[in-house]
C-alpha positions in Angstrom: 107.6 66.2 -25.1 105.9 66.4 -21.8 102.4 66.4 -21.8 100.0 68.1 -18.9 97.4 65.8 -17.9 93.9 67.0 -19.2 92.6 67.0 -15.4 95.1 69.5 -14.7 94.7 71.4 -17.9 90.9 71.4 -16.9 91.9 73.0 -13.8 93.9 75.9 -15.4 91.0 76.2 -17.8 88.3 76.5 -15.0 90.6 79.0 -12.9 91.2 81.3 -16.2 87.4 81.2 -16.6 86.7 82.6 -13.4 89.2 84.9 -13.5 88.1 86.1 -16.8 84.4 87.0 -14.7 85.7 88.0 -11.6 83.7 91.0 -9.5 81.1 89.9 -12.3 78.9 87.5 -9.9 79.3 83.9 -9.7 79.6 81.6 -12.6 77.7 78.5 -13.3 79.8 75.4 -13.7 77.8 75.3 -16.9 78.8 78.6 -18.6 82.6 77.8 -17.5 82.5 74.2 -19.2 80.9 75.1 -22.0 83.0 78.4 -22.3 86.5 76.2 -21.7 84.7 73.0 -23.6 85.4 71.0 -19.7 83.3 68.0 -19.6 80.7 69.1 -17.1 81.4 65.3 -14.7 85.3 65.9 -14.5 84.6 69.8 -13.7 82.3 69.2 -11.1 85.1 67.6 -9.0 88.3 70.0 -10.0 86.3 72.5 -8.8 85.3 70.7 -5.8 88.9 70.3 -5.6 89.7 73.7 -6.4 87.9 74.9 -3.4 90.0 73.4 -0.7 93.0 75.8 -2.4 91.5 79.2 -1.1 91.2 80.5 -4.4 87.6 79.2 -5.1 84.9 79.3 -3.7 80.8 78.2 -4.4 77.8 80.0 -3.4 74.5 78.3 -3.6 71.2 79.2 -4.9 69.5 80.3 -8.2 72.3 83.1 -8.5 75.0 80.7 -7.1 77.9 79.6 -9.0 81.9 80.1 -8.2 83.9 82.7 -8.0 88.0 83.2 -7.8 88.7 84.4 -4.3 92.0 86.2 -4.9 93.5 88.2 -7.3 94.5 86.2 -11.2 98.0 88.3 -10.8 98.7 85.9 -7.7 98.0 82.4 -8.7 100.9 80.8 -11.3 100.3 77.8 -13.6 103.2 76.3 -11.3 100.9 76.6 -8.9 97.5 75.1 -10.1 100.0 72.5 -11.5 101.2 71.2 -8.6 98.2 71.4 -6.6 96.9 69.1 -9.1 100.0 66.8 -8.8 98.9 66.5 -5.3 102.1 65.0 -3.2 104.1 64.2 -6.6 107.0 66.4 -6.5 108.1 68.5 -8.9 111.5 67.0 -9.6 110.6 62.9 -9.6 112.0 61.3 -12.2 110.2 62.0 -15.3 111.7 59.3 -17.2 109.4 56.4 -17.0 105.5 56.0 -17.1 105.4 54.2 -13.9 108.0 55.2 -11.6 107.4 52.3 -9.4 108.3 50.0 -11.3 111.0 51.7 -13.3 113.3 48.7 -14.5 116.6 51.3 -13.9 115.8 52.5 -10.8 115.5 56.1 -11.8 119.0 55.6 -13.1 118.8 55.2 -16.9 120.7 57.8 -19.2 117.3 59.6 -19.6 116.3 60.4 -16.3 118.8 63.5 -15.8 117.4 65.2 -19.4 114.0 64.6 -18.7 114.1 66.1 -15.0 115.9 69.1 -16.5 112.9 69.5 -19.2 110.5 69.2 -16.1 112.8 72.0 -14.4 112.8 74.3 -17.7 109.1 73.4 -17.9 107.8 74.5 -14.3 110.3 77.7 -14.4 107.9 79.1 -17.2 105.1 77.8 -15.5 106.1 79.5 -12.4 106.9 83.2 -14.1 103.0 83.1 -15.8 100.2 84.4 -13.3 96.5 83.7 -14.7 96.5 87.2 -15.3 99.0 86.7 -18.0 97.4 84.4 -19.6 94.0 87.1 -19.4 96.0 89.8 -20.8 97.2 87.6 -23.6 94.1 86.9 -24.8 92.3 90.5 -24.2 95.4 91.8 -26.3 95.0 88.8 -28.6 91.1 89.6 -29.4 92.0 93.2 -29.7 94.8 92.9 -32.6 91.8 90.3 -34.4 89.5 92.7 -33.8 91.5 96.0 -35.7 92.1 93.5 -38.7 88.3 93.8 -39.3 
């Protein structure tokens, strides 16, 4: 089972939290980590990260915070994903821990599965906006909500 990195789970979490407030003010990278339980140290910089994308951006002062830029219907998990990834590519070779020093050279009897999980994986990721994910759990809290 392939497992997303907690930095870049922390990402997705911070975007979704500032897509859950947006045209509501800036947030403070307090209420978002303790709303997405991010420890406050590792959000500080995915944030700071975050900024160079376009979609978020800070504003300083006592009513400061961040805020999403662009609209949650036009940013995919894909896409926070590999942002995070940085210059990794999508279709490496998924097969061992460290792919430099791979013992098989990227060409065990795993390696074709494993990239074809990654390709199934990023294919979902790819099809689900933030704004999915928002109208998930808005539909989610409403269904809990009637069973009151």
């Amino acid at each position: 089972m392939a497992i997303v990195p907690k930095r870049n789970q922390y990402a997705l979490r911070a975007i979704f939290e500032l897509a859950k407030h947006q045209g509501k003010g800036p947030q403070k990278i307090s209420e978002i980590a303790r709303a997405q339980a991010i420890p406050l140290r590792f959000l500080e910089v995915i944030l700071g990260q975050l900024k160079g994308t376009g979609w978020v951006e800070s504003k300083r002062g006592f009513y400061g915070g961040y805020l999403l830029k662009c609209s949650p219907g036009d940013i995919t998990v894909g896409d926070v994903l590999r942002f995070m990834q940085g210059n990794a590519r999508t279709m490496d070779c998924v097969a061992c821990i460290s792919k430099h020093d791979c013992p098989f050279n990227g060409e065990c009897a795993f390696a074709s599965m494993w990239n074809k999980v990654n390709e199934a994986m990023f294919k979902i990721y790819d099809e689900t906006t933030i704004q999915d994910l928002i109208d998930k759990e808005r539909k989610k809290a409403g269904a809990s909500a009637k069973m009151v």
